[in-house]
N, C-alpha and C positions, 0 to 999 in steps of 0.2 A: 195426282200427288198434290199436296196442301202443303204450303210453307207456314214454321208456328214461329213464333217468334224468341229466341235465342240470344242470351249474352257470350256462348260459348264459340268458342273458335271453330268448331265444327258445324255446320249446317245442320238446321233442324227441320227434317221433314215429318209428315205423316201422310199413311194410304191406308188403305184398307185392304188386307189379304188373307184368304180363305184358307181354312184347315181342312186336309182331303183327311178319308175314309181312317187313315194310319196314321194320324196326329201331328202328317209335317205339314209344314209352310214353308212360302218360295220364299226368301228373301230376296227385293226386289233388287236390278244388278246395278244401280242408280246407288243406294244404301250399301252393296258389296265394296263398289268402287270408292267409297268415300270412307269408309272404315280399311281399307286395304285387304280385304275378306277375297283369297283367291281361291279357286276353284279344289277342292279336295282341304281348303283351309279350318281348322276346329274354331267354333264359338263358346264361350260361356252364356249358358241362361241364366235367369238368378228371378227367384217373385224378390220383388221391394215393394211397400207400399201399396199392395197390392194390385202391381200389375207385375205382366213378362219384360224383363228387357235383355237383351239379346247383345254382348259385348265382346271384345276379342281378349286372348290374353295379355298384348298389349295393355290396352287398353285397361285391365282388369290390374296389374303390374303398378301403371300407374298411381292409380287411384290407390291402390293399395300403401304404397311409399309416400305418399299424400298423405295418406291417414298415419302412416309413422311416423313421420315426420316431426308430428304433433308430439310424441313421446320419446325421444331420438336426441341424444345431446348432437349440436355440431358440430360440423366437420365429419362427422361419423358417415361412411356409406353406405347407401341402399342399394348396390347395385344387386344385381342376380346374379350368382356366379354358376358357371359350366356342369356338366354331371361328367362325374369320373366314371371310369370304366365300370365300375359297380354299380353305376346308377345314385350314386350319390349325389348330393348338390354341394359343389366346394361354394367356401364363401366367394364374395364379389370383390 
């Protein structure tokens, strides 16, 4: 594993990991544990820029409310709110 160099709060690593026969990849458990990715946990993929990058929805949440933020008067909240029994999303 290769350390790249990062302003981010998070560590930036890189490795190199093989795609088998059915198109998965291991995500190393080094990268699991540092994103909070547990064991049966879902990922977002996404191409950018053309490459893969591999994110939680955390994560993905974040960034998102980030980019509102930009358009959002304040005070106003971004939070997520819960899904009712319908499966709806109440507000936050």
């Amino acid at each position: 594993m290769q350390y790249c160099h990062s302003q981010e709060e998070l560590p930036c690593w890189k490795t190199r990991i093989k795609v088998n026969e059915s198109g998965r990849v291991v995500v190393p458990a080094a990268f699991r544990k540092a994103l909070g990715i547990d064991p049966g946990g879902e990922v977002i993929p996404r191409m950018e820029d053309g490459e893969l990058r591999i994110t939680t929805m955390k994560r993905s949440i974040v960034r998102a409310q980030r980019h509102a933020r930009k358009y959002i008067k304040p005070g106003v909240s971004l939070k997520v709110g819960g899904q009712t029994k319908r499966g709806k999303i109440r507000p936050g």
